[in-house]
C-alpha positions in Angstrom: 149.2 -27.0 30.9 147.6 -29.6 33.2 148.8 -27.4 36.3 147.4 -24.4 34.8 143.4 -26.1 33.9 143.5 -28.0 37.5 140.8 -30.2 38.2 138.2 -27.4 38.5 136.3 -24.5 35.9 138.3 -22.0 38.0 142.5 -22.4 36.8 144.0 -22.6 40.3 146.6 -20.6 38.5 143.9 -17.6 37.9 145.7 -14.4 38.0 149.0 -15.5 38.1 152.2 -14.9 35.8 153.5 -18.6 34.0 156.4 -18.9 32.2 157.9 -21.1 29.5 154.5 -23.1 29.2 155.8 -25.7 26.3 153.1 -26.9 23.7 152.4 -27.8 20.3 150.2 -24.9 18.4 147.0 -27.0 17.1 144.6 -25.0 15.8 144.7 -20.6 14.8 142.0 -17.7 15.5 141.9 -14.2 14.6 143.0 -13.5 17.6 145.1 -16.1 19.1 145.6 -20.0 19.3 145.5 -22.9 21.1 148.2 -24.8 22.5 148.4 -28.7 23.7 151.2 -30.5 25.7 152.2 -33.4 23.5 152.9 -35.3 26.6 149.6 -35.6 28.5 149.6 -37.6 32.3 146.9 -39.9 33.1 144.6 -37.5 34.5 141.7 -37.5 32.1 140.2 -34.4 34.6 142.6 -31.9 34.1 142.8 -30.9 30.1 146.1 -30.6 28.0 145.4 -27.9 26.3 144.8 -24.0 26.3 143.4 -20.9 24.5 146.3 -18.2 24.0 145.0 -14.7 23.6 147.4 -12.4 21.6 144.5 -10.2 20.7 145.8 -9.6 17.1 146.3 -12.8 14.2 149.1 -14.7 15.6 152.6 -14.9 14.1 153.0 -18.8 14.8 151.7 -21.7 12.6 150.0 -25.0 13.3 152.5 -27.5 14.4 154.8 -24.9 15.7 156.2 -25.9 19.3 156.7 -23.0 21.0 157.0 -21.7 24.9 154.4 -19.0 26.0 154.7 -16.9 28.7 151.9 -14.5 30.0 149.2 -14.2 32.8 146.6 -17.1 33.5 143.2 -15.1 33.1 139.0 -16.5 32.9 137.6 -14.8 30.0 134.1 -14.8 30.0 132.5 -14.7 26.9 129.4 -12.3 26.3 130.1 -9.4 27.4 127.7 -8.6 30.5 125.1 -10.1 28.6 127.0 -13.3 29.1 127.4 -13.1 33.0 125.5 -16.7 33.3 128.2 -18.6 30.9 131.1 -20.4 31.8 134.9 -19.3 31.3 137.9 -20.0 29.1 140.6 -20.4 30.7 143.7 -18.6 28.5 146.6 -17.0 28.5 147.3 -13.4 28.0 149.8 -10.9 27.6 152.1 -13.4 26.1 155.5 -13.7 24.8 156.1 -16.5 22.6 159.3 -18.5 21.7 159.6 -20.7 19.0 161.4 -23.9 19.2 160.4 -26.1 15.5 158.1 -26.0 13.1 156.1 -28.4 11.8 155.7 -30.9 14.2 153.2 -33.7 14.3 150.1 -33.4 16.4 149.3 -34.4 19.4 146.8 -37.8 19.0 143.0 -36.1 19.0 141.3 -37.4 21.9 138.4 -39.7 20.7 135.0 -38.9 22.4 132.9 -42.0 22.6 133.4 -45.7 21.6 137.3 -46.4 22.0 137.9 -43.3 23.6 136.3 -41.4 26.8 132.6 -42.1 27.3 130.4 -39.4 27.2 128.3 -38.5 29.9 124.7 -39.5 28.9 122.5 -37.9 31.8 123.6 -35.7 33.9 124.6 -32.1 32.8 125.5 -31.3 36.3 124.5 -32.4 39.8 127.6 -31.1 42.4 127.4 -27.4 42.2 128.5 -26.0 45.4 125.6 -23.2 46.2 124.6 -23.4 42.8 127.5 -22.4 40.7 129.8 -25.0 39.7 133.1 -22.1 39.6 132.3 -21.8 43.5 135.1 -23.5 46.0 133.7 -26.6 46.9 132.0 -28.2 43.7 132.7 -32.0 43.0 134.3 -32.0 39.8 133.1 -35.2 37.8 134.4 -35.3 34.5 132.8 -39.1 34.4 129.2 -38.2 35.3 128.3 -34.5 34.6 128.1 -33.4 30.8 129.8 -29.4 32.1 132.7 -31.1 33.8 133.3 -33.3 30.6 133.7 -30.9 28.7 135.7 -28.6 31.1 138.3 -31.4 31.3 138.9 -31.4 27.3 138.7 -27.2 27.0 141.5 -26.5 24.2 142.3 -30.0 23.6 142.0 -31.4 20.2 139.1 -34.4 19.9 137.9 -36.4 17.5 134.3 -38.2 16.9 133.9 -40.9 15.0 130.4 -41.8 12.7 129.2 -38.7 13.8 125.4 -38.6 13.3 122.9 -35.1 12.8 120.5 -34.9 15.9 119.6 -31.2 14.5 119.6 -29.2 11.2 122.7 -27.0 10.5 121.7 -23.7 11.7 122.1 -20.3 10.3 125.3 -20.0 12.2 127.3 -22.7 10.1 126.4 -25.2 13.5 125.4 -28.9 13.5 124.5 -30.8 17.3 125.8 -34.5 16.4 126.1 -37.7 17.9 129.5 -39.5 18.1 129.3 -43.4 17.2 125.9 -43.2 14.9 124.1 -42.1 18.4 124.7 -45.6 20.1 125.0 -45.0 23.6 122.8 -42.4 23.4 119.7 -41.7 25.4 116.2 -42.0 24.2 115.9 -41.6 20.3 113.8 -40.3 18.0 112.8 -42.8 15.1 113.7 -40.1 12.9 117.2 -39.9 14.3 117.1 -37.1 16.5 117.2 -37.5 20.4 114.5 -36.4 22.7 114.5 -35.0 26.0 113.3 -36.0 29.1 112.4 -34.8 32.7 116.0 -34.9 34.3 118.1 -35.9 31.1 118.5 -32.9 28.3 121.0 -34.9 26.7 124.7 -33.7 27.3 126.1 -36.3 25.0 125.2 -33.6 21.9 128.1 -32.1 20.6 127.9 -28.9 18.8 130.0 -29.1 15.7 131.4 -25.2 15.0 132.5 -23.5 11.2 134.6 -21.2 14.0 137.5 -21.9 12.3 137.3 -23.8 9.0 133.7 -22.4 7.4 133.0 -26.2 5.8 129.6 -26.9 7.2 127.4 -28.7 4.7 123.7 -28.0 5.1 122.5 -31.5 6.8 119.0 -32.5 8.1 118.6 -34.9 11.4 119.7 -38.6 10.7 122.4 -37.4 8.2 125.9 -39.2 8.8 129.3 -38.0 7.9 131.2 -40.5 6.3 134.5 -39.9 8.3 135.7 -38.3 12.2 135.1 -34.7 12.5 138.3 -33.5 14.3 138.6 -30.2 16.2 139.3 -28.6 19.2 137.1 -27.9 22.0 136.0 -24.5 23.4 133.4 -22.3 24.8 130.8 -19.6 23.6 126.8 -18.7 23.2 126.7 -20.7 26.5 127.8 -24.0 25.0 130.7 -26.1 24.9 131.7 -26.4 21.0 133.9 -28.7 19.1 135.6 -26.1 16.4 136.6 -28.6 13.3 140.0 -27.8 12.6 139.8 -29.6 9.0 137.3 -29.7 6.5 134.5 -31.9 7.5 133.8 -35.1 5.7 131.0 -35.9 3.1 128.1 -36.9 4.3 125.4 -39.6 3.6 121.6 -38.0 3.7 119.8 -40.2 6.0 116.7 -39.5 3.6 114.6 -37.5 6.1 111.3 -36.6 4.3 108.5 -34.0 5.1 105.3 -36.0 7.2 102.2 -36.4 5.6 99.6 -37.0 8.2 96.9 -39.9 8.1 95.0 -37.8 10.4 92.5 -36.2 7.7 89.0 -34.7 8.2 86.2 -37.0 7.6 82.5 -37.0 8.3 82.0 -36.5 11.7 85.5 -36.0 12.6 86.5 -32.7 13.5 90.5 -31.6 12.7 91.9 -29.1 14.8 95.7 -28.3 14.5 98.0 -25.4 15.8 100.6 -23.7 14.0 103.2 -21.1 14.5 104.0 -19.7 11.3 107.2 -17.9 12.4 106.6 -14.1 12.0 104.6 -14.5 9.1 103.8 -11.3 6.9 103.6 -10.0 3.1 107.3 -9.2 2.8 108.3 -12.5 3.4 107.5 -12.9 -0.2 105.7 -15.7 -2.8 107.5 -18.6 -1.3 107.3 -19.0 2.6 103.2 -18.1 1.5 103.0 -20.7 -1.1 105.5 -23.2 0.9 103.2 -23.2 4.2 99.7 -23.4 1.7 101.1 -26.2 0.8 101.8 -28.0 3.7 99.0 -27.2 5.1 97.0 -28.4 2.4 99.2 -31.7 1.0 101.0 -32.4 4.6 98.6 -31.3 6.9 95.3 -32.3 4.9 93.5 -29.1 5.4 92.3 -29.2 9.1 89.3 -28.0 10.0 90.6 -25.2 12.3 93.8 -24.1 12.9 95.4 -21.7 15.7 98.0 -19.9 13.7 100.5 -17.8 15.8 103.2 -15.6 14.8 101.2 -13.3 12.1 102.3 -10.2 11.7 100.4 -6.9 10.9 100.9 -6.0 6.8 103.9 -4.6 7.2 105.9 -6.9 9.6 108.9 -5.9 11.1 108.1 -1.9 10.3 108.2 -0.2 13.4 104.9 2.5 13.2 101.3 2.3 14.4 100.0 -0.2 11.8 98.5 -3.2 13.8 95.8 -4.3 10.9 96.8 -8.0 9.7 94.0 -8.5 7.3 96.8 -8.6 4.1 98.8 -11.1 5.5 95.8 -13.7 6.5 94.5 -12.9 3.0 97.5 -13.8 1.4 97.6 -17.4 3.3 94.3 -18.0 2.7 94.6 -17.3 -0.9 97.7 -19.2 -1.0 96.2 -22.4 0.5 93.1 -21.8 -2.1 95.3 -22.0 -4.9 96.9 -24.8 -3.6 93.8 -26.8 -3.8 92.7 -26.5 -0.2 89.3 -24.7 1.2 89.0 -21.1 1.2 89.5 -20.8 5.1 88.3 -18.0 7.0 90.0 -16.2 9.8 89.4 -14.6 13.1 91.6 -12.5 15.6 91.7 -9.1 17.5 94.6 -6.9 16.7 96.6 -6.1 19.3 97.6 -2.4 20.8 100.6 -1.6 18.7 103.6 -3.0 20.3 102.3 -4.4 23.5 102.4 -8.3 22.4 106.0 -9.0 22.6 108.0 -10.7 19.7 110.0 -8.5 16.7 108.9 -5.0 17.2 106.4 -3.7 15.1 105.6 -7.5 13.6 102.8 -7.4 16.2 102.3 -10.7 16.5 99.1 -12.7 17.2 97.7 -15.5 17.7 94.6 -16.1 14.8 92.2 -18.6 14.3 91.7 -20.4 10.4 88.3 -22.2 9.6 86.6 -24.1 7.2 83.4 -22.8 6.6 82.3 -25.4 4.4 83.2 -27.8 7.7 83.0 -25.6 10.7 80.6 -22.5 11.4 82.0 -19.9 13.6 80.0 -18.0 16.1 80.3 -14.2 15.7 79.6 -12.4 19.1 80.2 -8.7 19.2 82.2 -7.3 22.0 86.1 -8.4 21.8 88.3 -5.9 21.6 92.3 -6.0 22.5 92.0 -4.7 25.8 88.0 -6.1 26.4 88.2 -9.4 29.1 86.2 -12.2 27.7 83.9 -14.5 30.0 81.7 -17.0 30.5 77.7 -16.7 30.6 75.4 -19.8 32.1 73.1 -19.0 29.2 70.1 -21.5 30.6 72.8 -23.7 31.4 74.7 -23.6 28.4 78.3 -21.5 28.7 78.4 -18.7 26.3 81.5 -16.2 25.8 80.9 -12.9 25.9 82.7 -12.2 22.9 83.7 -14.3 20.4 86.3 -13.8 19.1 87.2 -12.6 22.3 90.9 -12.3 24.5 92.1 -13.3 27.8 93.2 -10.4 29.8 94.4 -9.9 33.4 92.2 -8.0 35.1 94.4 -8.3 38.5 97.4 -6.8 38.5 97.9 -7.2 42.3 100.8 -9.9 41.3 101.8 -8.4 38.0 100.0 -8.6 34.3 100.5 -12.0 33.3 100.2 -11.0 29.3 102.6 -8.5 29.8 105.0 -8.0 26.5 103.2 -11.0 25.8 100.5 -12.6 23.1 96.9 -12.4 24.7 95.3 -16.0 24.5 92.0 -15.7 21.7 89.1 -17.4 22.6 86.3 -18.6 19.8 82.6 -20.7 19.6 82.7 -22.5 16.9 80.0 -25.2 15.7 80.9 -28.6 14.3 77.9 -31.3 13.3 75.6 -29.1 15.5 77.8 -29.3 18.5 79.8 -26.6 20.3 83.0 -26.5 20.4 85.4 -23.5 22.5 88.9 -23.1 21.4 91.5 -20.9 23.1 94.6 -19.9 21.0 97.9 -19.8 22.8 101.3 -17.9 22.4 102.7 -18.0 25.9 106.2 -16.0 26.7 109.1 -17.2 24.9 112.1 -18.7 27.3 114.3 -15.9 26.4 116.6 -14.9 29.8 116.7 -18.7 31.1 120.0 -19.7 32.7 121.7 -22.1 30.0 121.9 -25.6 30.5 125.7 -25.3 30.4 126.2 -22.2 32.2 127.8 -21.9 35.5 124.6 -21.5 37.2 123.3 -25.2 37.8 120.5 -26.4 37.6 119.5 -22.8 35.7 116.8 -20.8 36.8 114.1 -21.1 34.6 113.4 -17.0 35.3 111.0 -16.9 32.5 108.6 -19.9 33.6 107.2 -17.8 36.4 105.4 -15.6 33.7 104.1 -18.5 31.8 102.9 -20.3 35.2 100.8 -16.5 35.3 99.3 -17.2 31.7 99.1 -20.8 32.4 96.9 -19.8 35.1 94.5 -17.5 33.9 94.1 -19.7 31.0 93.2 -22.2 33.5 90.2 -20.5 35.9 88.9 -19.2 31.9 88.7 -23.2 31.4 87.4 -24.3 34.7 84.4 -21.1 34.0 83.2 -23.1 30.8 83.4 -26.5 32.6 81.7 -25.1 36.1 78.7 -24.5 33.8 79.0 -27.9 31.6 81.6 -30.3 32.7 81.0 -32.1 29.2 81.5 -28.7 27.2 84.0 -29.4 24.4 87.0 -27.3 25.0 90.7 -27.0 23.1 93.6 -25.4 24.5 96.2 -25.2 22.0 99.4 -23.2 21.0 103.3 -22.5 20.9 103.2 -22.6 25.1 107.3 -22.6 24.9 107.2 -25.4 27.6 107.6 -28.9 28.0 105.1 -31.5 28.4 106.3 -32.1 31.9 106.1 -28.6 32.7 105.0 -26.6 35.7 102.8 -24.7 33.1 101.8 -27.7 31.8 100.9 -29.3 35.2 98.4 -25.5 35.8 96.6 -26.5 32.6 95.9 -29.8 33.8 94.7 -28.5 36.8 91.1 -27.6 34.8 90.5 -31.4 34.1 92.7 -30.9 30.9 94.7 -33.9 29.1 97.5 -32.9 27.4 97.1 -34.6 24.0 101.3 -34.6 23.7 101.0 -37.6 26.4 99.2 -40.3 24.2 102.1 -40.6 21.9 104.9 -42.4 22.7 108.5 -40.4 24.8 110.6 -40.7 21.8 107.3 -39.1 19.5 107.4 -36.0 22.1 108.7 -33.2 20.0 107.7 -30.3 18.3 110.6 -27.9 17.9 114.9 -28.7 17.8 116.7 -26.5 19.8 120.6 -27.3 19.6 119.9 -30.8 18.8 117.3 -31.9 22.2 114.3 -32.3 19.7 111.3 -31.1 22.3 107.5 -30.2 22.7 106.5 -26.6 22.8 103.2 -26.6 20.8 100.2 -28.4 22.6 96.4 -29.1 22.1 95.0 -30.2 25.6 91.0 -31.0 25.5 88.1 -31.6 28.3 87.5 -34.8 29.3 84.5 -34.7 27.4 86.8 -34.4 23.9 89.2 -37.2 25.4 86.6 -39.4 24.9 85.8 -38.4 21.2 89.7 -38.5 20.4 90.4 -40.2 17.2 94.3 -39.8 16.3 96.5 -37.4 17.5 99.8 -36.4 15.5 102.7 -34.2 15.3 103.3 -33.7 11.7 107.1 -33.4 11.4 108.0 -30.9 8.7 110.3 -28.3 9.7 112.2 -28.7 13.1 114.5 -31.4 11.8 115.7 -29.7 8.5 118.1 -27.3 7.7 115.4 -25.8 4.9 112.3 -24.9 7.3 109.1 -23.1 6.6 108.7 -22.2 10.2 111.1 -23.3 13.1 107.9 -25.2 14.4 106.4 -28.2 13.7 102.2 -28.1 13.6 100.6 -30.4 15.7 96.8 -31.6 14.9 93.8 -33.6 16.9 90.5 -35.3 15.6 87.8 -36.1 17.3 84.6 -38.1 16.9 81.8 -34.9 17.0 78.1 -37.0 15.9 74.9 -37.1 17.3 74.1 -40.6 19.4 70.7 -41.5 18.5 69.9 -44.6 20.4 66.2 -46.4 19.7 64.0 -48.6 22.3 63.5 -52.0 22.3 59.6 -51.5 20.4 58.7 -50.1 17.3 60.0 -46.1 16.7 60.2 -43.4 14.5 63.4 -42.0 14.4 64.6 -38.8 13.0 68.3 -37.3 13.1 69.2 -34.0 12.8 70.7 -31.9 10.0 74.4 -32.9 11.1 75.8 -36.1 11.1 74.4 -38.5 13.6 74.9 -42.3 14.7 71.6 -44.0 15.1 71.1 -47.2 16.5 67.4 -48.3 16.3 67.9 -51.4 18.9 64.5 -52.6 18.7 61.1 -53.4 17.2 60.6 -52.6 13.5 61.5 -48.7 13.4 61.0 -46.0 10.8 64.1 -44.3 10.7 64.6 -40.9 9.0 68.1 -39.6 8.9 68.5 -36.1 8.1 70.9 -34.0 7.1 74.8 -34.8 7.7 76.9 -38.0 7.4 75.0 -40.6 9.0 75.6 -44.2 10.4 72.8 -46.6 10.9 74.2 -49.1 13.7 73.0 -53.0 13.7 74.5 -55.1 16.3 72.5 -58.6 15.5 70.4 -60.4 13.6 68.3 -61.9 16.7 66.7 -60.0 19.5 64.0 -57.4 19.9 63.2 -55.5 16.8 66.2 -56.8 14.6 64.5 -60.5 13.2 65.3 -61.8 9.7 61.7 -60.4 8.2 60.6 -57.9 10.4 63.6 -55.0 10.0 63.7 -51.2 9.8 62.8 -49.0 7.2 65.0 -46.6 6.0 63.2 -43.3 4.6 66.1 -41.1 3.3 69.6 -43.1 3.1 71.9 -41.0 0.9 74.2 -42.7 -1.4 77.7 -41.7 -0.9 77.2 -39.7 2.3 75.9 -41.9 5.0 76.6 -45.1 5.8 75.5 -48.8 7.8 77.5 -50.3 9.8 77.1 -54.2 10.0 80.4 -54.7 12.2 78.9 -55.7 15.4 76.4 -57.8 13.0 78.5 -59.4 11.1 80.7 -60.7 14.4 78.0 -62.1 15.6 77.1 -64.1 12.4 80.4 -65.5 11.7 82.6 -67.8 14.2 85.3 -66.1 15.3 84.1 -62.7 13.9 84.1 -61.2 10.6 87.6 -60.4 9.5 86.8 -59.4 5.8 86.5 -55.5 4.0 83.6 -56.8 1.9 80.8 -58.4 3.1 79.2 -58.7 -0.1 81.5 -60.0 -2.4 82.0 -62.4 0.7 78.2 -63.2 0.3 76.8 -62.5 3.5 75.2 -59.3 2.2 72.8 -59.3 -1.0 70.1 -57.0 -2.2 66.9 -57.2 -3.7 64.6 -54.8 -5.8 61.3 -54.0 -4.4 59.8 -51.4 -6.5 61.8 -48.3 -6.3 63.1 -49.6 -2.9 65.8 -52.2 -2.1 65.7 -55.0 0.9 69.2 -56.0 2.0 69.4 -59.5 2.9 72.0 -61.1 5.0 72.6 -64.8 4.7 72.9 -65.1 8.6 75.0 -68.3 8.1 77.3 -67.5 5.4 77.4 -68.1 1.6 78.5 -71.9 2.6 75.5 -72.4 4.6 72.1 -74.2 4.5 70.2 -71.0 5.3 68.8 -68.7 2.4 69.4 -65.2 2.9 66.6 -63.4 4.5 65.1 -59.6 4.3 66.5 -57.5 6.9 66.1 -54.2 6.2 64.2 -51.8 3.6 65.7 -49.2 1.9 63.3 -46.8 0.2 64.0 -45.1 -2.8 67.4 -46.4 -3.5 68.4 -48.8 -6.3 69.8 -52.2 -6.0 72.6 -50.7 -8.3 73.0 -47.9 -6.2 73.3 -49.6 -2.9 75.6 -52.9 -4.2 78.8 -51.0 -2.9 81.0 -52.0 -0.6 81.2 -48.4 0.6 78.1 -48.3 1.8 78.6 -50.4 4.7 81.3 -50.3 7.4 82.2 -53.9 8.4 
């Protein structure tokens, strides 16, 4: 058997008639079986074992030693759509003797702790001319992931506290682990594994129902409580491991769907993305009732959220209909009734059939809004084949359209949207400030070279379309900032890429941060393909929204279980969108706006009206110009319950060491008194312990003492 694998992907035998191969019959197909010497040398880079095809059910049994004789041939699974895998290396043609029955079998080799290590790193790195079956090609079972595998095709293995880095998918397959993921690269703290720029993790092993259909439906973190034995093979472009006994029980690692702490407050504006995962009426009650509620109880009801993947009202049906008004209807009813806003939406339909994904879903990307929260500017114009751009509207950037759509207007290099979702592009207006988002669905990585294919490193054929889209999103960005660099703008979507991306790296290019780069490596992940959890939905913002950036989360509720919504995970940003309204040192009259505004009166004894909105009233210090014990503001129009002082900066300054308390009343350093229909608020500048008496600081006109003795009234 060994002479027959050689040290190579390529049998040196390839081609050639053997005879009288010996070997113990370990596991059965429909259409053959595989075969391992019981007697194996100490070469752990030439494998034991081997795949023989007898193209009807075979007449032998498990145990069986037999000899086989036939012709040493490469199969390459796939057909010619599978001309990037790798081969199986089998026997043909064969003619088989039996010699016993029921014969022990041979020790299963153990992958991991106690048995051969498992490459960690490197999937390969010694392809000769970028194929690793080419003449030539180190073959390093020790350091490359393909080679490892390679050296154990056919070969019965066994891993031990094997541990879920992905949901079992809908073909009866679970990526694991071996050894509860201990040598293992860089973890997720949900217990999934993450990858990283030069490591896409070839320690997973793909556990296959091939053989024995036993696969329980597991979510990441789940352990089985016992080895998972099989034998290795090849197909889909990945090494498996097909369990040739029923797998063991397993222990739920008790994964639960992600509640977010990043809500929508006053002044904060929530902006999340969301691919829905071809979303349309016939999908029925419950995927619409499922994703209202986790947009609602998981999500918290953002403000706006880019929503890809609808589908026009009849989905998958293959005629001219491209209308999608049912289906965003539905959602928004759906979230209504789960006690969330009644959202709005926006979008352009696209021409029938021209947008890539499942023909005639039509897919799109949409935008959902809060009106209560968020106004959205209506601007005649966008139509699916119209260009959007930018106006300098007295030095203020204004779209053309809005809604509006990104289209290539030079085809000298191709149409970068081609079969592809056109980015939409929206004004929208948030505590009187502007804010532009553009809604991504950039070209799926569909026709890459596999990670373990023969090809190495695989050609990344579809990236070249998304660096196209990447780019024209890019000069649309850099038109908004040429006009205001300190325009809010939000790039988000499903771009199918990684953080650390060549498309990735274009969108930077416009003075973009990518938001996926505050959170921690082993937080980097959106989506689980074959167990590498990964980031392919994004919101980057201006450097002018950096700045305002008040949490930042990927809200885990799909991409690690086995019962999904969508295959995506949403992601979601807030930012800090108020008015600064900063005083002078002397006396002033101030007066906010109708939105929410922070006003800080800094000096002499103002008259400060607040408007409309959420406001805060800033006080840094008891001493200095305009803030004295006696001589304070007066407040003309503080609303209970809405806005707000904030005494933090005060307070520090008043107590050694700073004030480290939630309530500065009950704590005595603020107190009120009644002064007609107004109330003073005194602060007791040197604590309740002290020998100063609390002092007038500020007036409060026509609120009560009992309305303003409330701790959440005052941010400390």
């Amino acid at each position: 058997m060994r002479e027959i694998q050689g040290a190579a992907h390529i049998s040196p035998l390839n081609g050639q008639t053997v005879n009288n191969v010996p070997g113990i019959v370990t596991a059965l197909t429909a259409n053959g079986f595989y075969l391992q010497d019981p007697n194996p040398d100490t070469n752990d880079a030439t494998s034991e074992g081997i795949f023989v095809f007898t193209s009807s059910a075979p007449t032998v049994s498990v145990g069986s030693s037999v000899l086989v004789s036939g012709t040493v041939s490469e199969f390459r699974p796939g057909g010619s759509g599978g001309t990037n895998n790798l081969t199986i290396t089998q026997i043909g043609s064969p003619s088989i003797t039996t010699v016993s029955t029921g014969n022990p079998l041979p020790t299963p080799i153990i992958l991991g702790n106690g048995g051969r290590a498992i490459p960690t790193q490197v999937i390969s790195n010694d392809a000769a001319g970028g194929n690793v079956e080419n003449a030539g090609t180190v073959f390093d079972p020790v350091q490359d992931g393909i080679d490892f595998y390679e050296s154990l095709e056919g070969m019965l293995v066994q891993v031990n506290n094997a541990v879920a880095v992905g949901p079992t998918n809908d073909f009866g397959e679970i990526p694991v682990l071996a050894d509860n993921g201990a040598n293992a690269s860089l973890r997720t703290a949900r217990g999934g594994i993450v990858i990283q720029p030069g490591d896409f993790n070839p320690e997973r092993i793909i556990v296959d129902d091939a053989i024995i259909s036993s696969e329980p439906q597991v979510n990441v973190g789940d352990r089985f409580n016992g080895a998972i034995v099989g034998v290795i093979d090849y197909s889909f472009s990945n090494f498996k491991l097909l369990n040739t006994q029923a797998l063991p029980s397993v222990t739920s690692g008790g994964l639960q769907r992600e509640v977010t702490n990043v809500t929508p407050i006053a002044n904060q504006l929530t902006v999340a993305t969301f691919n829905v995962e071809n979303l349309d009426p016939g999908d029925g009650a419950t995927k619409f009732n499922n994703l209202a509620s986790r947009i609602v109880n998981n999500l918290r009801s953002p403000d706006i959220i880019n929503i890809e993947e609808i589908q026009d009202n009849n989905g998958p049906t293959n005629d001219s209909v491209v209308d999608a008004s049912t289906t965003y209807q539905t959602l928004i009813s759906a979230i209504a009734s789960a006690g969330g806003p009644t959202y709005q939406f926006r979008q352009i339909n696209p021409v029938d059939d021209q947008d890539g994904g499942e023909p005639g879903g039509n897919i799109r990307v949409g935008f959902l809004y809060n009106p209560s929260r968020v106004q959205f500017v209506d601007r005649p114009g966008g139509t699916s084949t119209t260009d959007t751009t930018v106006n300098n509207v007295g030095g203020v950037p204004q779209l053309s359209a809005s809604p509006g759509r990104i289209i290539d207007t030079d085809l000298s290099n191709g149409d970068a949207f081609a079969n592809s979702r056109k980015p939409l592009v929206g004004e929208f207006i948030f505590n009187g400030q502007t804010v532009f988002v553009v809604g991504n669905h950039f070209n799926s990585k569909g026709g890459d070279q596999p990670l373990f294919g023969r090809f190495q490193p695989p050609t990344l054929s579809s990236e070249a379309q998304r660096n196209q889209q990447a780019t024209e999103v890019r000069d649309f960005v850099q038109s908004i900032l040429a006009i205001n660099p300190n325009a809010n703008v939000v790039v988000a979507g499903d771009l199918n890429d990684f953080e650390f991306s060549n498309p990735l790296s274009i969108l930077e290019g416009a003075g973009l941060t990518t938001l996926i780069e505050t959170l921690p490596q082993n937080e980097r992940y959106t989506y689980n393909f074959e167990g590498n959890a990964q980031t392919l939905d994004h919101i980057l913002v201006s450097r002018n929204l950096l700045t305002k950036l008040n949490g930042f989360d990927v809200v885990h509720i799909n991409s690690e279980f086995a019962v999904q919504d969508s295959d995506h995970d949403p992601v979601l940003a807030r930012f800090d969108l108020v008015n600064v309204i900063n005083g002078t040192t002397g006396r002033d009259t101030i007066v906010g706006t109708a939105f929410g505004d922070r006003i800080t009166g800094f000096g002499g004894n103002d008259d400060i009206t607040t408007g409309g909105g959420n406001d805060v009233i800033v006080y840094t210090s008891l001493s200095g110009p305009g803030n004295s014990i006696n001589e304070g503001d007066n407040i003309l129009d503080f609303t209970v319950g809405a806005d707000k002082f904030d005494f933090s900066a005060l307070l520090d300054s008043v107590v050694p060491g700073g004030y480290n308390g939630t309530n500065a009343i009950a704590d005595g350093y603020i107190s009120f008194g009644a002064r007609g229909r107004d109330t003073e608020i005194l602060i007791d500048s040197d604590g309740p312990g002290g020998s100063l008496p609390a002092r007038p600081f500020i007036r409060v006109e026509n609120v009560s003492v009992a309305q303003l003795n409330n701790a959440n009234n005052f941010i400390v």
